[in-house]
C-alpha positions in Angstrom: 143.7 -122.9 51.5 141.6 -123.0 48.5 139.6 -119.6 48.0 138.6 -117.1 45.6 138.5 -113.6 45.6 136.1 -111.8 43.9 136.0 -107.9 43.1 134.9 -104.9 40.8 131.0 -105.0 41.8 129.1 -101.5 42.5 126.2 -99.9 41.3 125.3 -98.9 37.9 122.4 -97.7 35.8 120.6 -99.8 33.4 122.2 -99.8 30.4 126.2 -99.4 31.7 128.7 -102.6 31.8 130.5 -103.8 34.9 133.5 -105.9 34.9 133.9 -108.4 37.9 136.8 -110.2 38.5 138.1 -113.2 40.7 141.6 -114.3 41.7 142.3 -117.5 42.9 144.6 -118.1 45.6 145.7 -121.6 47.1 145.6 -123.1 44.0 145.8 -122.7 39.7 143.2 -122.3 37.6 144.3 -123.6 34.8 143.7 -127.0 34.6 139.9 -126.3 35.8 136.6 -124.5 34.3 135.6 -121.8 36.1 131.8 -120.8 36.5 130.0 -117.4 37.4 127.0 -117.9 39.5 124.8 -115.2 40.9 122.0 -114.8 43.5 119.2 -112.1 43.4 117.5 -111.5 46.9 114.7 -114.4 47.6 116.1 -116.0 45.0 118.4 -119.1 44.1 121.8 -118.9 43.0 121.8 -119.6 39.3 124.7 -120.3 36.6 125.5 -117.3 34.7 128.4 -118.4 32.7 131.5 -121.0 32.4 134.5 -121.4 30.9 137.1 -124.2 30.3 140.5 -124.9 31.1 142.0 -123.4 27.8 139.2 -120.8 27.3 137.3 -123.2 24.0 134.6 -123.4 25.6 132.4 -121.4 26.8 128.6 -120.9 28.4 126.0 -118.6 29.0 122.5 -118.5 30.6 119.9 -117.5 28.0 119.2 -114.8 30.1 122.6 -113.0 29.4 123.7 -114.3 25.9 124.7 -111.3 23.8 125.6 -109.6 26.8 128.1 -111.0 29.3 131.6 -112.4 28.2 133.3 -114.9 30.3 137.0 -114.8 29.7 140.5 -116.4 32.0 144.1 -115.4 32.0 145.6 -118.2 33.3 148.9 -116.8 33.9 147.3 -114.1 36.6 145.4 -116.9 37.8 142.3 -114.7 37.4 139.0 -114.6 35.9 136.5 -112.3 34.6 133.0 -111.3 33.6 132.7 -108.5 31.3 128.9 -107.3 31.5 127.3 -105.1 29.0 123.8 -103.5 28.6 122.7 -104.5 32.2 119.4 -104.6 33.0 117.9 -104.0 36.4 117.2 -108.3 37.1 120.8 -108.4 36.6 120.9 -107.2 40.6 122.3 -110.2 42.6 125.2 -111.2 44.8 128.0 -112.7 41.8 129.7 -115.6 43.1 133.0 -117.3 41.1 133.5 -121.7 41.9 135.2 -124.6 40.2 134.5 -127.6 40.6 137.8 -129.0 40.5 137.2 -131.5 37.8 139.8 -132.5 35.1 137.6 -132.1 31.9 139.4 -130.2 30.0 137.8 -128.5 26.6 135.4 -131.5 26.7 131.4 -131.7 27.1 131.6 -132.1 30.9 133.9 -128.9 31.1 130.6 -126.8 31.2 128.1 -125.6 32.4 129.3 -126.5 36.3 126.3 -127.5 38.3 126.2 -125.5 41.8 126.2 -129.1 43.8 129.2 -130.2 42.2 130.9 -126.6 43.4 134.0 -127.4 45.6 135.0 -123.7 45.8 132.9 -120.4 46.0 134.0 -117.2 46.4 132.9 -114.6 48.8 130.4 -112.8 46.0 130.6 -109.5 44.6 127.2 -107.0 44.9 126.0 -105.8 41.6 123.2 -103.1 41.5 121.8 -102.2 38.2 119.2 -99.0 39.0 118.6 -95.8 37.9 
């Protein structure tokens, strides 16, 4: 079975970084872009970040450019999201997902759109408060 695993939420004060990570199980990444999505009570879930296949490309909501960093180490099978100077809106449920799609470094590799998502992973809480 296809999943992810995603880990290393918590609460922090505005201001701190957080690290979140997902490991894939039931399948390898590397031939897929992996995407961070998130979801803040009453809220949609949005697209935070993505990254390709070979880690070229990459993309970030405008709301977190400058601050997050998407990165992949294929050979652990694992992503990451490195987050930095967090802000208090930055409190949502972080979710990892692929889409599964061959696309390589190319346009199409990202951003993934969230109804073209073939696998989610159980979310992460982060809580940015003082």
């Amino acid at each position: 079975q296809m999943q992810f695993v995603a880990s290393g939420g918590g609460l922090v004060q505005p201001g701190e970084s957080l690290r979140v990570s997902c490991d894939a199980s039931g399948f390898t990444l590397d031939r897929y872009s992996i995407g961070w999505f998130r979801q803040a009570p009453g809220k949609e879930r949005e697209g935070v970040s993505c990254i390709s296949s070979s880690g070229l490309s990459t993309y970030y909501a405008d709301s977190v450019k400058g601050r997050f960093i998407i990165s992949r180490d294929n050979a652990k099978n694992t992503a990451y999201l490195q987050m930095n100077s967090l802000k208090p809106e930055d409190t949502a449920v972080y979710y990892c997902a692929t889409d599964l799609g061959i696309h390589g470094d190319s346009r199409w590799a990202c951003p993934l759109r969230r109804e073209s998502v073939e696998v989610w992973g159980q979310g992460t809480l982060v809580t940015v408060s003082s």
